[in-house]
MARLOMAR-602297 format. One line per field, with one value per residue (C-alpha): residue in three letters; residue number from 1; x, y, z. Coordinates in pm, 1 decimal, padded with zeros to 6 digits. Example, Ala and Ser with C-alpha at 12.3 -4.5 7.8 and 13.67 -1.06 7.14 Angstrom:
2
residuo = ALA, SER
num = 1, 2
X = 01230.0, 01367.0
Y = -00450.0, -00106.0
Z = 00780.0, 00714.0
END
This chain:
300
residuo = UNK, UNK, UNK, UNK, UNK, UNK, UNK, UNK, UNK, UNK, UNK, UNK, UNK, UNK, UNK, UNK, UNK, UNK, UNK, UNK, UNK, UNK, UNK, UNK, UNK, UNK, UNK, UNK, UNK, UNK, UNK, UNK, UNK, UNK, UNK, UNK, UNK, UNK, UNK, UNK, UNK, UNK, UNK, UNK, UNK, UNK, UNK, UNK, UNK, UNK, UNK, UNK, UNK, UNK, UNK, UNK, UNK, UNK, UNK, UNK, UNK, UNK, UNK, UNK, UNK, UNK, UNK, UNK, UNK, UNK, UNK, UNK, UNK, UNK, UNK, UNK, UNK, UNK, UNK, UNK, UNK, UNK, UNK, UNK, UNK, UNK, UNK, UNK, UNK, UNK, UNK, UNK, UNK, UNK, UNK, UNK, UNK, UNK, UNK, UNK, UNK, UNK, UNK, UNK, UNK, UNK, UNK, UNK, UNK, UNK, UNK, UNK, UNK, UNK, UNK, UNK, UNK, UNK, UNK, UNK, UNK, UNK, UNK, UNK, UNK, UNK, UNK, UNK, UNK, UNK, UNK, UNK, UNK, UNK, UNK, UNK, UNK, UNK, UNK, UNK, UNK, UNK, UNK, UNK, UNK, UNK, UNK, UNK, UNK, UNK, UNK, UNK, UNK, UNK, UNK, UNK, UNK, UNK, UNK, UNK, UNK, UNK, UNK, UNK, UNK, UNK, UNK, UNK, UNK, UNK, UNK, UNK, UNK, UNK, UNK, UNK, UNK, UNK, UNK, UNK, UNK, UNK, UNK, UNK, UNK, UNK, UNK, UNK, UNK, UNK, UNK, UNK, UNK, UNK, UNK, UNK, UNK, UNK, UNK, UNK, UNK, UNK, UNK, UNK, UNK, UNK, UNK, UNK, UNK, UNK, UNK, UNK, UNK, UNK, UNK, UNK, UNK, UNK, UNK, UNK, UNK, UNK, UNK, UNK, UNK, UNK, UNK, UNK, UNK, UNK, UNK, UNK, UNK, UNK, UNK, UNK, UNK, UNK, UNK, UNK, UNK, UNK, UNK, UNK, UNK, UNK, UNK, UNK, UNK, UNK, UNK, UNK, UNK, UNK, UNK, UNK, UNK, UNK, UNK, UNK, UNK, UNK, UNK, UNK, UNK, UNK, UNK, UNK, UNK, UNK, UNK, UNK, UNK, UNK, UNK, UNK, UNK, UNK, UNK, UNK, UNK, UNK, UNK, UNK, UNK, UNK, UNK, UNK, UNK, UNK, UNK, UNK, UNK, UNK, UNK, UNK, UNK, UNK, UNK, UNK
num = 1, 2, 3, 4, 5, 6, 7, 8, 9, 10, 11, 12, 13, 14, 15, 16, 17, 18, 19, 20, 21, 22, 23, 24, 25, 26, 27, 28, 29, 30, 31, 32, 33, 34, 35, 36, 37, 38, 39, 40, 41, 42, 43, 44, 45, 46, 47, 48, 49, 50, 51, 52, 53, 54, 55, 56, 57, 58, 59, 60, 61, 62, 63, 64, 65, 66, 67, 68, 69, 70, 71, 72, 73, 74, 75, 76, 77, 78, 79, 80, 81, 82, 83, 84, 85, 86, 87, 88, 89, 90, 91, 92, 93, 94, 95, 96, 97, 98, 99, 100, 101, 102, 103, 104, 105, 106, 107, 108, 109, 110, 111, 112, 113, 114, 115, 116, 117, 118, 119, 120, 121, 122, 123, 124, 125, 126, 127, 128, 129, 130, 131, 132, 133, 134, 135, 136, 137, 138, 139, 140, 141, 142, 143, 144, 145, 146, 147, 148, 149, 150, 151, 152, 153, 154, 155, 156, 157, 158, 159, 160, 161, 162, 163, 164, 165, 166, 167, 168, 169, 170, 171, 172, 173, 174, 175, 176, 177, 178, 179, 180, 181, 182, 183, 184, 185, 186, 187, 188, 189, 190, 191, 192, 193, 194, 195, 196, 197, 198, 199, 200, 201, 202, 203, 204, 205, 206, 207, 208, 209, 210, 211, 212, 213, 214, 215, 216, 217, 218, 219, 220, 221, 222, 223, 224, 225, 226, 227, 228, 229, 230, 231, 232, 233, 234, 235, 236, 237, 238, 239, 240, 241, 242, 243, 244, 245, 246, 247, 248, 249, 250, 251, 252, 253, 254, 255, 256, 257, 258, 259, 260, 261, 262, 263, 264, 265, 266, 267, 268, 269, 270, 271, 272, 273, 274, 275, 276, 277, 278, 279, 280, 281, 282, 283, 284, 285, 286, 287, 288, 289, 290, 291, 292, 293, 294, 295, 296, 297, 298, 299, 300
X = -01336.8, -01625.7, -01828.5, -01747.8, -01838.4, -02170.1, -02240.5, -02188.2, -02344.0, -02630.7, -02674.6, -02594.9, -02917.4, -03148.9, -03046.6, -03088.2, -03423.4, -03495.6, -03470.5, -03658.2, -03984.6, -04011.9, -04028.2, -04273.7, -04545.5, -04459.0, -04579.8, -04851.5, -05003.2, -05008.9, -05079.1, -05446.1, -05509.5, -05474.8, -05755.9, -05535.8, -05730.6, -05515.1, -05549.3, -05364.5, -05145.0, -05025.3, -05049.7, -04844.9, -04575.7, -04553.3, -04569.6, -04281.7, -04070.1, -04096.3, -04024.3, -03765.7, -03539.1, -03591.0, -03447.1, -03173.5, -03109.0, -03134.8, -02933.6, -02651.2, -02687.6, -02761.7, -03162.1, -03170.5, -03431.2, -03657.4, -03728.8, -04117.3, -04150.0, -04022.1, -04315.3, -04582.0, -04347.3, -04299.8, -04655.0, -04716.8, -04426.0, -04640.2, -04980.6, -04842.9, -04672.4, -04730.5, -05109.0, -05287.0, -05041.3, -05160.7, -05514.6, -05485.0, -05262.8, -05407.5, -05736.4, -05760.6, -05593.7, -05961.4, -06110.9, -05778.9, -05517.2, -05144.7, -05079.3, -05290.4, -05145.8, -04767.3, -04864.6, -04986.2, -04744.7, -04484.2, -04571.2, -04441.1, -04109.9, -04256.0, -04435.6, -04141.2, -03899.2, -04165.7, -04272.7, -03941.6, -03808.2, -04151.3, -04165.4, -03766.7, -03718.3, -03466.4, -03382.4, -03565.1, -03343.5, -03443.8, -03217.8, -03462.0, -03765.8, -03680.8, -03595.2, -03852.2, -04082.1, -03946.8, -03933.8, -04246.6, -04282.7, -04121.4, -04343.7, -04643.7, -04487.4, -04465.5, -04845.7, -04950.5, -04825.9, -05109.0, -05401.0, -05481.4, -05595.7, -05880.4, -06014.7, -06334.6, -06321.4, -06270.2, -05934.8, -05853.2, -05949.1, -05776.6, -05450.2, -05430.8, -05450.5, -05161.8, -04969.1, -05055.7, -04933.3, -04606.2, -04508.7, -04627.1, -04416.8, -04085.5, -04138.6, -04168.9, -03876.3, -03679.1, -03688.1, -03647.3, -03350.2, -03163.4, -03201.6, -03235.3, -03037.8, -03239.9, -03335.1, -03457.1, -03693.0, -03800.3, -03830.5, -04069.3, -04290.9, -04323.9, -04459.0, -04683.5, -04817.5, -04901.3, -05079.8, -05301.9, -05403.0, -05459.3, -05849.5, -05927.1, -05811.0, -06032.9, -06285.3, -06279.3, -06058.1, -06061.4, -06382.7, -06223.2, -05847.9, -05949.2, -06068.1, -05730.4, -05482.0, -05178.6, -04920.3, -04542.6, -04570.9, -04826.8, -04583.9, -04296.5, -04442.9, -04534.7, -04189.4, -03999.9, -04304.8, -04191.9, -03832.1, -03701.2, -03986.2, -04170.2, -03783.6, -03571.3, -03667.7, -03817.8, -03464.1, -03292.0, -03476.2, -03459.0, -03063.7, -03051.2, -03255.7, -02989.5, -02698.8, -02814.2, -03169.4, -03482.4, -03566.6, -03285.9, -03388.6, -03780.7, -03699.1, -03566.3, -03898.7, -03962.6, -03708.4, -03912.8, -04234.0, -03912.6, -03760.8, -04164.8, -04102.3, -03859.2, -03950.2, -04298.0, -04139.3, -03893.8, -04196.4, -04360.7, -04641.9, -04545.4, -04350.9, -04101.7, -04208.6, -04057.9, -04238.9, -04135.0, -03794.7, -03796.4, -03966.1, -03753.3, -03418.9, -03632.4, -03691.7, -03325.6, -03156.9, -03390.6, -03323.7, -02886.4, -02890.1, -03092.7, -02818.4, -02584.4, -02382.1, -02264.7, -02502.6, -02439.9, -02577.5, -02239.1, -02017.5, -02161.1
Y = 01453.4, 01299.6, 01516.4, 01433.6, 01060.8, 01199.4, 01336.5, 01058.4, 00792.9, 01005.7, 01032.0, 00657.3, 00582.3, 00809.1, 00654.4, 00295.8, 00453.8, 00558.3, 00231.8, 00043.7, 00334.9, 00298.7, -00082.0, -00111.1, -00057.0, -00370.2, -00586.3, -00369.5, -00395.4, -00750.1, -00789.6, -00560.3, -00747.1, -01074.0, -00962.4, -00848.9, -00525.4, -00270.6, -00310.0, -00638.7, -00555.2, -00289.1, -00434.7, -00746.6, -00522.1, -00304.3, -00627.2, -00817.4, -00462.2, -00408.8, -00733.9, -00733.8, -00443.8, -00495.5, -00828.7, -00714.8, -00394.6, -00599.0, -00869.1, -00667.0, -00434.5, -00132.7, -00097.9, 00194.2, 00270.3, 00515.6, 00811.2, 00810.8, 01191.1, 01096.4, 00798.7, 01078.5, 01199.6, 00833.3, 00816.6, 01118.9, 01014.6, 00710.4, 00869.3, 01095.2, 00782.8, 00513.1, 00577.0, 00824.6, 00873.0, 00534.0, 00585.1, 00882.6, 00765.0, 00414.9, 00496.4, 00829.3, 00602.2, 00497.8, 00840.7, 00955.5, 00770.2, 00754.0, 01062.0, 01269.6, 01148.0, 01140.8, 01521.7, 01570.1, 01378.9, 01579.9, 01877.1, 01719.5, 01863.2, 02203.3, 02189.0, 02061.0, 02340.8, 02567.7, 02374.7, 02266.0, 02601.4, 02707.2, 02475.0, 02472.3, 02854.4, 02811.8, 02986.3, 02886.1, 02792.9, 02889.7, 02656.0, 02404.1, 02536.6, 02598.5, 02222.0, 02119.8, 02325.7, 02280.1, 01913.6, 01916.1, 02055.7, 01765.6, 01535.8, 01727.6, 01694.7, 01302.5, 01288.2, 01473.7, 01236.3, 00996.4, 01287.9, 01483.2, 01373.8, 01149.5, 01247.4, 01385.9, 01599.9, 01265.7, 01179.2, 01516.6, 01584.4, 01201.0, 01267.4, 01635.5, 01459.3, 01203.5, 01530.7, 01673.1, 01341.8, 01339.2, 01688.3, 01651.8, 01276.7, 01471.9, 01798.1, 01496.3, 01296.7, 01605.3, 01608.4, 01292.1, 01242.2, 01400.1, 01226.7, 00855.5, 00682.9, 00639.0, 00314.8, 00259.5, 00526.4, 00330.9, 00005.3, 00195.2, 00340.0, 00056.3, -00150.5, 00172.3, 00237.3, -00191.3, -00126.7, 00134.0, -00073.0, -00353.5, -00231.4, -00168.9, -00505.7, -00668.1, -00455.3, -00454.8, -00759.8, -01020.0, -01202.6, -01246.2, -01379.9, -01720.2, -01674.3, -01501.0, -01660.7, -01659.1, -01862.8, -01844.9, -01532.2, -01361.0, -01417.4, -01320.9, -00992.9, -00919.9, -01053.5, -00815.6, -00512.2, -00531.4, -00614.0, -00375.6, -00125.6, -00075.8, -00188.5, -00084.9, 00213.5, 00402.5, 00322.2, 00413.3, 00783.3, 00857.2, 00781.5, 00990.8, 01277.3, 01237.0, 01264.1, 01558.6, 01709.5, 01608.0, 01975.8, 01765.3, 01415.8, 01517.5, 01680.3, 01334.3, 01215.6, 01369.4, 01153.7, 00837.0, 00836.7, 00846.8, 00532.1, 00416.8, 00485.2, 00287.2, 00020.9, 00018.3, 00021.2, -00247.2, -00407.8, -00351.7, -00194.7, 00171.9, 00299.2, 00550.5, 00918.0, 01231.3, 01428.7, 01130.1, 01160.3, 01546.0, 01524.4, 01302.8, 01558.5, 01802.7, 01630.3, 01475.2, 01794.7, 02006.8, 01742.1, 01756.3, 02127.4, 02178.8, 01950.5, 02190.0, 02425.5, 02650.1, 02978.9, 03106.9, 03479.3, 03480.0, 03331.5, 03644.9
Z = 02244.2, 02457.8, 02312.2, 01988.8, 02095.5, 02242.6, 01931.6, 01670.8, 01937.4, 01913.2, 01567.5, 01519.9, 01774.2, 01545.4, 01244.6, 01364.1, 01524.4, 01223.8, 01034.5, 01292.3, 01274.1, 00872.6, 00889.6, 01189.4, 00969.1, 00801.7, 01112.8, 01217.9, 00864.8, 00824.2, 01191.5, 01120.2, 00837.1, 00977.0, 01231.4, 01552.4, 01709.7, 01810.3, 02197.0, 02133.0, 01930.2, 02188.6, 02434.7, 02371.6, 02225.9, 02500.4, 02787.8, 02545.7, 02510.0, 02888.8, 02989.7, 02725.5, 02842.5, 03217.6, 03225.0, 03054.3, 03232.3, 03549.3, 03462.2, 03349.0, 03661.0, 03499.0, 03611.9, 03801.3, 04053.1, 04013.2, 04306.3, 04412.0, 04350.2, 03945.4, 03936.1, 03825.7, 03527.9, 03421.1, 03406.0, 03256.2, 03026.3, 02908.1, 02925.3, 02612.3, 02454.0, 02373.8, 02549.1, 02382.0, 02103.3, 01977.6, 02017.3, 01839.7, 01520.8, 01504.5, 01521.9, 01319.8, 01073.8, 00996.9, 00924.3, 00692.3, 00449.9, 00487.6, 00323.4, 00577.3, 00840.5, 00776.9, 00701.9, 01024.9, 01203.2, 01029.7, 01248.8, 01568.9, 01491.0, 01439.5, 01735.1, 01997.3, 01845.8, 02007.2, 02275.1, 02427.5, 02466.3, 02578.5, 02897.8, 02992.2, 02931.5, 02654.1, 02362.8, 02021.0, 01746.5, 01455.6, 01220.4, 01378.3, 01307.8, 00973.8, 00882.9, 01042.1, 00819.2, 00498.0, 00569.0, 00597.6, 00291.9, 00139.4, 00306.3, 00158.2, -00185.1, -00128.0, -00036.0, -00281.4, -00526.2, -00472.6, -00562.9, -00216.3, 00084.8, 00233.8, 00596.1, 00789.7, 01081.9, 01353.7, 01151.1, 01206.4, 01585.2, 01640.2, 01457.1, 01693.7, 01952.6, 01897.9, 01786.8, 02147.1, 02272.1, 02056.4, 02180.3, 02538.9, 02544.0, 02395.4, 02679.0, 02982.9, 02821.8, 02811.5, 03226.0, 03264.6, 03095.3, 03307.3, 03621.5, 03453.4, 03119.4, 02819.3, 02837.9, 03213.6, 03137.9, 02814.5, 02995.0, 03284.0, 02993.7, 02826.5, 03141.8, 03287.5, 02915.6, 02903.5, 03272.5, 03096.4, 02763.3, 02988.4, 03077.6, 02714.3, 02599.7, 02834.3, 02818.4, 02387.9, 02262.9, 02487.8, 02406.5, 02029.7, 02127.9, 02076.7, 01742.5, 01657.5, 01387.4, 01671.9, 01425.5, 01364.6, 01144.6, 01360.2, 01687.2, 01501.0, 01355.7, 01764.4, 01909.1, 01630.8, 01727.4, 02114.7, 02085.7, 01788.8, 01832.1, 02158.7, 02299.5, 02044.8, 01871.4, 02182.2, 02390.4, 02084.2, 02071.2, 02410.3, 02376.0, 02092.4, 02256.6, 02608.3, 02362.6, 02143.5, 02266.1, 02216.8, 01988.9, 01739.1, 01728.5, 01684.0, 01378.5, 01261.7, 01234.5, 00939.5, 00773.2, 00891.4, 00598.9, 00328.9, 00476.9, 00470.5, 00065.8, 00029.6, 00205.0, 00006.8, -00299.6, -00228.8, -00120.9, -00462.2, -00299.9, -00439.3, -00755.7, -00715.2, -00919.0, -00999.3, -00723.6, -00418.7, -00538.6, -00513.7, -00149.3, -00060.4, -00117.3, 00028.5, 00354.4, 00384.4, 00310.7, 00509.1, 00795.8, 00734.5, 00761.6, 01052.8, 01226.6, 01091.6, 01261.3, 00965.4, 00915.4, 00623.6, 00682.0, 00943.4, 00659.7, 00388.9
END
């Protein structure tokens, strides 16, 4: 029975992780084109998520303290995310469009079903890997929609290396996990991963903060980024990864660019067509039955 409450706890956190990932972009996109650089941005987020959970994992006694020989895989933790990760995505997203890169973020899944198993010596499951590809097949179908793709050879080299990041963030996590709860080791990233953007935002942004529009909407769109995101949604998929593995919840990020759809579109900013809808199915289906226990080559 507890591990029947394990299970749908888990897959509650990814779906509210989930919800909060698609509509991030929201804040971040007005935020860039109100004239925030992305060192602020990330850092404020990551100082206000950090803050955020540690006061209330100390207040309600449920910090725990972290062994000195684990301090180099919490940094290591948050030198793959949120460091590079968002070096990588945010600025490759210069050299490519949105289509390109949900494509190539799409592979993360692909690559921790291999990775994981890879680094812990465990066996690769191959139900996995196969939603995790034809997602990303459905994903493809979706950017295709808009006529191809747009990219030169840095938006390709920058968006590798956030994948590198992605997978090498979900491997560390995966240890981690099982010494510390989900959202102590969220609360540590987020502060360690603030202490590393903190150089570049002097060195890069700081001599243009004062010219900055900082008014209610622009500290609400950074409040909601640190609380529900950099807080939120990170704590949320590290639960999910303690309750079912991190080789499951990755493959859930696939189904994050079709809440991005919908959100667009109830945005007006996209139109729903015949080939989103079909990549859509694809990519929700694909992402049901690799959950699945049922093999059907057993059942025949």
């Amino acid at each position: 029975m507890k591990n029947n409450k394990n299970t749908v706890l888990g897959y509650a956190a990814v779906c509210s992780f989930l919800c909060l990932s698609g509509i991030s972009f929201v804040w971040t996109k007005r935020l860039l084109e109100n004239g925030f650089p992305v060192f602020t941005i990330v850092l404020i987020r990551l100082v206000i998520g950090a803050a955020f959970l540690l006061s209330v994992l100390k207040l309600s006694g449920k910090l725990e303290v972290i062994k000195r020989k684990d301090w180099l895989f919490l940094i290591a933790l948050a030198t793959g995310e949120p460091f590079i990760y968002f070096i990588g995505e945010d600025f490759g997203m210069k050299y490519a469009d949105a289509s390109f890169a949900s494509v190539m973020m799409a592979l993360v899944p692909v690559a921790v079903a291999f990775a994981v198993p890879f680094v812990y010596g465990t066996k690769i499951k191959k139900r996995l890997v196969g939603g995790a590809v034809v997602s990303l097949a459905g994903i493809c179908l979706m950017s295709f929609d808009s006529g191809g793709f747009m990219y030169d050879i840095r938006g390709v080299l920058l968006f590798v290396l956030a994948l590198c990041a992605a997978v090498w963030y979900n491997i560390v996590l995966q240890k981690l996990l099982k010494s510390y709860g989900a959202f102590t080791v969220t609360a540590y990233m987020n502060m360690i991963g603030a202490l590393m953007y903190l150089p570049l935002f002097f060195i890069f942004d700081f001599p243009y903060v004062g010219d900055l529009n900082w008014d209610s909407a622009a500290l609400t769109d950074l409040v909601c980024l640190g609380v529900l995101c950099s807080a939120g949604s990170y704590g949320l998929y590290a639960f999910a990864s303690s309750q079912l593995g991190v080789e499951k919840v990755s493959v859930f990020n696939n189904v994050a660019p079709v809440v991005t759809v919908f959100a667009a579109v109830g945005m007006g900013m996209e139109t729903f067509s015949v080939r989103k809808v079909i990549g859509v199915l694809i990519v929700v289906i694909s992402v049901i039955l690799s959950q699945s226990e049922w093999n059907p080559c057993k059942k025949v």
